[in-house]
BATOR-803989 format. One record per residue (C-alpha): y, x, z; residue in one letter. Coordinates in Angstrom, 1 decimal. Layout:
N
Y	X	Z	type
Y	X	Z	A .
...
END
This chain:
267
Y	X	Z	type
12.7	-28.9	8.1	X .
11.9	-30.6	5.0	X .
10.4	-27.7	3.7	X .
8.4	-27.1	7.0	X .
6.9	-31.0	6.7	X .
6.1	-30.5	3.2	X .
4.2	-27.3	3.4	X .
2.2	-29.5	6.8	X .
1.6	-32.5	4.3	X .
0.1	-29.7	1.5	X .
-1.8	-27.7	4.2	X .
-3.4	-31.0	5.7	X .
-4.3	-31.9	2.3	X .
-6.4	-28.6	1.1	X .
-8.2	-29.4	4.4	X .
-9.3	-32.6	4.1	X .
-10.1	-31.6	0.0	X .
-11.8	-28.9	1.6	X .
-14.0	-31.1	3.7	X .
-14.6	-33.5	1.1	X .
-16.3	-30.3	-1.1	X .
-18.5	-29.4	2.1	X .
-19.9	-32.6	2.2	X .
-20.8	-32.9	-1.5	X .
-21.9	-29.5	-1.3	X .
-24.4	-30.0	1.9	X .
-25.9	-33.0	0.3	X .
-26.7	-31.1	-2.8	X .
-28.3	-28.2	-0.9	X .
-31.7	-29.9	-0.8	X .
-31.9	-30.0	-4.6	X .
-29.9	-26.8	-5.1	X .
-32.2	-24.3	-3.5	X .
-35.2	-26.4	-5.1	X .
-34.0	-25.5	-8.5	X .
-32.6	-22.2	-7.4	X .
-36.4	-20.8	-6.7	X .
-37.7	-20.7	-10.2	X .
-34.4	-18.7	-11.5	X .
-35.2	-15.1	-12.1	X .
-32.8	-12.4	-12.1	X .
-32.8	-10.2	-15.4	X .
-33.3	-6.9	-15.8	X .
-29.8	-4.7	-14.9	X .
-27.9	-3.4	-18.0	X .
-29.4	-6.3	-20.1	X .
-26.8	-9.1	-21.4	X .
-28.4	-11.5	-19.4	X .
-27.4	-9.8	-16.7	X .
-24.0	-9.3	-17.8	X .
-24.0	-13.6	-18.1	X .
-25.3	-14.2	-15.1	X .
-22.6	-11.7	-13.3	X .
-19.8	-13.5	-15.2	X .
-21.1	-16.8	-14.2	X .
-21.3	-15.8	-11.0	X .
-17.5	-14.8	-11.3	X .
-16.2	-17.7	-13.2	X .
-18.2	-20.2	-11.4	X .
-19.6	-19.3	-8.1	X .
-20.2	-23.0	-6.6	X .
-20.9	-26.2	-8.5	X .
-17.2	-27.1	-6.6	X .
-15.4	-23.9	-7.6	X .
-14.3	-22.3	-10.9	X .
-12.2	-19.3	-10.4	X .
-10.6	-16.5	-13.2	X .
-8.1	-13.9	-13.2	X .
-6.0	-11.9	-15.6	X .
-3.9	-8.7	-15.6	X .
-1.2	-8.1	-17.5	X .
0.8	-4.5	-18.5	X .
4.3	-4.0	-19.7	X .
6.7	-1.1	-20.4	X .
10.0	-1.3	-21.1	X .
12.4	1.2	-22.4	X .
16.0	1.3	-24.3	X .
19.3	3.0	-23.8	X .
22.7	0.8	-23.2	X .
21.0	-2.7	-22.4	X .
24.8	-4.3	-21.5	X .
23.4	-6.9	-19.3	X .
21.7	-4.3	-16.9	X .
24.5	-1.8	-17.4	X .
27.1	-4.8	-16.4	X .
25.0	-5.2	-13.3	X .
25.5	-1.4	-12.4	X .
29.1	-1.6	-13.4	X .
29.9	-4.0	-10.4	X .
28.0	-1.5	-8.2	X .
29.8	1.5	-9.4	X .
27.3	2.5	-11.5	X .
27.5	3.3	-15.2	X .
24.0	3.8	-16.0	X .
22.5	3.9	-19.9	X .
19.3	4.6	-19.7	X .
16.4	2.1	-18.3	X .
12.6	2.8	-17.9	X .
9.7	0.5	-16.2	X .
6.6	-0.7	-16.3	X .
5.2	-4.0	-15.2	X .
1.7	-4.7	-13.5	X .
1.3	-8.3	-13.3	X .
-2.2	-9.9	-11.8	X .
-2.9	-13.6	-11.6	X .
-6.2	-14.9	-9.8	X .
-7.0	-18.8	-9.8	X .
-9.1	-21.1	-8.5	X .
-9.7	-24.9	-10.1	X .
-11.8	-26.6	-6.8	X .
-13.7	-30.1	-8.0	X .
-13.5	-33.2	-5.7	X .
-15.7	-35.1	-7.9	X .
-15.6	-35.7	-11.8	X .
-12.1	-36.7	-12.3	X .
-10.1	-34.9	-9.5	X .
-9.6	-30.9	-9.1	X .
-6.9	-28.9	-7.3	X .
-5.6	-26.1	-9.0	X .
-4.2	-23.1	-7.5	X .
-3.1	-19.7	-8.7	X .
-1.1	-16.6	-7.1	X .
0.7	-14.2	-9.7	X .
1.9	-10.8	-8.3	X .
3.7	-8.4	-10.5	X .
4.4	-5.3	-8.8	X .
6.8	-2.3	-10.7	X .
7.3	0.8	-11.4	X .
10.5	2.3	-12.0	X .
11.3	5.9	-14.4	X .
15.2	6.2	-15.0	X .
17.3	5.2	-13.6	X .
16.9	8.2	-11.6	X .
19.2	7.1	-8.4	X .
16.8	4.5	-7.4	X .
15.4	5.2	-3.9	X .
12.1	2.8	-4.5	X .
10.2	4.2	-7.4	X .
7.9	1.5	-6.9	X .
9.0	-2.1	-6.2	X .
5.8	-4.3	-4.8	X .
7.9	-7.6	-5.0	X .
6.8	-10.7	-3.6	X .
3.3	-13.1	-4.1	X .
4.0	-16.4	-5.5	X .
1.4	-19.3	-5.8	X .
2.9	-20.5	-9.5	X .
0.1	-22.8	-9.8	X .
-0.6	-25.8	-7.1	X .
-1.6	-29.6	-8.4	X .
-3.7	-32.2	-8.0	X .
-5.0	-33.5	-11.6	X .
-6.5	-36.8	-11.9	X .
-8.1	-37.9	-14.8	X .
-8.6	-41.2	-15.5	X .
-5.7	-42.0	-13.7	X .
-5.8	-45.5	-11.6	X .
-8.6	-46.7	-13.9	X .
-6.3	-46.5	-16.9	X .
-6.6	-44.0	-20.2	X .
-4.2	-41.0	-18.3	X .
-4.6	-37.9	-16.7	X .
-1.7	-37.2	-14.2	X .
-1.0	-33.3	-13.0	X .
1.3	-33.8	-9.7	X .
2.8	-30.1	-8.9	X .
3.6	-26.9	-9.3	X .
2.5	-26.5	-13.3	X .
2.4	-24.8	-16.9	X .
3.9	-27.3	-19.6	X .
3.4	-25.9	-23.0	X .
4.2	-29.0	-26.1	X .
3.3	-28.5	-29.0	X .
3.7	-24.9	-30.0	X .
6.1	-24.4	-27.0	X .
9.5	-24.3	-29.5	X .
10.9	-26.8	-26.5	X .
9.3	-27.0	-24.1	X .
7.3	-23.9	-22.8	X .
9.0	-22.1	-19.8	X .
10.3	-23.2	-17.3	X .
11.3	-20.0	-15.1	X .
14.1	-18.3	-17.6	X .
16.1	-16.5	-15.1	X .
17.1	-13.1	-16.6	X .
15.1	-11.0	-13.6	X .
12.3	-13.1	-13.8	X .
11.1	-11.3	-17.3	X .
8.0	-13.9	-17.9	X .
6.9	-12.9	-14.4	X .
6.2	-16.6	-14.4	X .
6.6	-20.4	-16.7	X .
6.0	-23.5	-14.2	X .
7.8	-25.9	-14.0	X .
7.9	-28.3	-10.5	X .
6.8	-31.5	-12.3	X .
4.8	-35.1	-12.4	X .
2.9	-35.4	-15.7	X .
1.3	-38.0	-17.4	X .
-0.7	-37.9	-20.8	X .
-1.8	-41.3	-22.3	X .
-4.6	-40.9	-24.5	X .
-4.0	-43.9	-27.2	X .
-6.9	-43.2	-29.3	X .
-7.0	-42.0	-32.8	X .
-5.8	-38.3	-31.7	X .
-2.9	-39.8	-30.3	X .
-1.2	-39.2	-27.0	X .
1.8	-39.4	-25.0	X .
3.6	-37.3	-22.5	X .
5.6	-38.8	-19.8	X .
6.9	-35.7	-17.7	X .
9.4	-35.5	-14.5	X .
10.7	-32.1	-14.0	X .
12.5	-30.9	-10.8	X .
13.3	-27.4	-11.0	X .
14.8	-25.5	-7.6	X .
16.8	-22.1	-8.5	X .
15.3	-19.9	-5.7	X .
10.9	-19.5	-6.2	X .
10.7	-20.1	-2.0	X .
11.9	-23.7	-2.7	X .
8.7	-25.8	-1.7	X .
6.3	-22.8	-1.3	X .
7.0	-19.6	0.2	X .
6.3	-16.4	-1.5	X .
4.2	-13.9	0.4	X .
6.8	-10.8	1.2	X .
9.6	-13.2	-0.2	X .
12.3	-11.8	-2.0	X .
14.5	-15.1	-2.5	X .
14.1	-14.2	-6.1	X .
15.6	-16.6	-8.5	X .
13.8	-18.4	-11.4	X .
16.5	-20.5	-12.7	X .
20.4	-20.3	-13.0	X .
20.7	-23.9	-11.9	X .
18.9	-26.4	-10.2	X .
17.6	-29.2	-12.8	X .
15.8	-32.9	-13.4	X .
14.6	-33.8	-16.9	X .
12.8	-36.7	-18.3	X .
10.7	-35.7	-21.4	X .
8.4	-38.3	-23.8	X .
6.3	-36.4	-26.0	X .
4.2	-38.3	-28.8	X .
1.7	-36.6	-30.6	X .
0.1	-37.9	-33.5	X .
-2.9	-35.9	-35.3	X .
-4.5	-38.7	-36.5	X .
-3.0	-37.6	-40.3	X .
-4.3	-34.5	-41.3	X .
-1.0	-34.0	-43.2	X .
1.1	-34.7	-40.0	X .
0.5	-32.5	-37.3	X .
3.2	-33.9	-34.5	X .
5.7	-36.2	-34.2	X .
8.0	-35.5	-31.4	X .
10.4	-37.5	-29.1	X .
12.1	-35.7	-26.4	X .
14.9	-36.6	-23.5	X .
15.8	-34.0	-20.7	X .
18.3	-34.2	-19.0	X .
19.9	-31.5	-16.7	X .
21.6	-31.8	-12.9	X .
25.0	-30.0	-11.5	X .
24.1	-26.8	-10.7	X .
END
């Protein structure tokens, strides 16, 4: 039930975000089409063209920027022991393991006004699976998952901060500790959010700081459904962490200087 209310609250609130955009766009028709007239198409095959079909792409609406990505993996070896211990229990003594990953990602970033966007993004990675030969489904089409869905605020209450409230990527620093937060063994970099609140202070100088609530749910259908759900896990256990991250560039012989707490929950 409480996932049923949440998923209302988060439904209700992409429609009234949408009908905020329709209104900013309607009032900016006038002037749009004005300036629209005197654009020219170029020539096809030109690189103009190829710009302006990109742009058209990346950022079809003064509301709306949207981008993609594909990804390809294979993956091959003989007597990987945490696979061949899975088989084990199933009376299976397999040594030999071939696949191939297709992962796609598609996003959308949709602007409210200056400060405030919503960001979404669904990541499906399909595979394909070569030995071990008993497998019945050469091809396993998995699940959809929507690993992306915030609200960011900059200028946060009229103070120095931007705040990201959701479903999010957290890379510090050069993501030694903090980088992923989907490690389950079968998840394979399929995905990295973490479930989180986040605020950056900007303290001027090239300094910031990173105030971050994590709550991380073992099963990926914990808040939002995956399309053709698999009731995959992400994580082993479910977990809460506190992190403060200070970064100071304002030295050019300093690059960072870190302070971290997490903390982690009963599984």
């Amino acid at each position: 039930m409480v996932q049923k209310g949440t998923k209302t609250i988060l439904i209700f609130a992409v429609l009234l975000a949408g009908l905020l955009v329709a209104a900013q766009v309607q009032a900016g028709e006038t002037s749009a089409s004005a300036s629209s007239a005197s654009v020219q198409a170029a020539p096809a095959g030109t690189s103009e063209a190829n710009d302006q079909a990109t742009d058209w792409f990346h950022h079809p609406a003064p509301w709306l920027d949207q981008g993609g990505d594909f990804r390809f993996r294979e993956h091959f070896g003989y007597n990987w022991k945490t696979l061949r211990n899975d088989q084990k229990v199933a009376g299976l003594n397999v040594s030999r393991w071939y696949w191939e990953r297709y992962r796609t990602r598609l996003w959308d970033t949709f602007k409210l006004n200056e400060d405030t966007t919503i960001n979404t993004r669904f990541t499906w990675e399909f595979r394909e699976w070569n030995d071990p030969e008993f497998l019945r489904q050469r091809t396993d089409f998995d699940e959809i998952i929507m690993d992306t869905f915030n609200l960011t605020q900059k200028n946060f209450l009229g103070l120095p901060t931007t705040a990201v409230i959701g479903r999010q990527d957290i890379k510090l620093g050069e993501g030694w500790l903090v980088a992923e937060g989907t490690p389950a063994p079968l998840e394979g970099s399929r995905t990295l959010y973490f479930d989180a609140l986040r605020f950056t202070w900007d303290l001027g100088e090239k300094k910031t700081l990173d105030t971050i609530y994590i709550d991380q749910h073992p099963k990926s259908d914990w808040w939002l459904k995956p399309i053709n759900d698999r009731e995959k896990y992400v994580t082993l256990e479910q977990e809460e962490g506190a992190i403060l991250y200070y970064t100071d560039k304002s030295n050019k012989d300093i690059s960072f200087i870190k302070i971290i707490t997490r903390l982690k929950s009963q599984v």
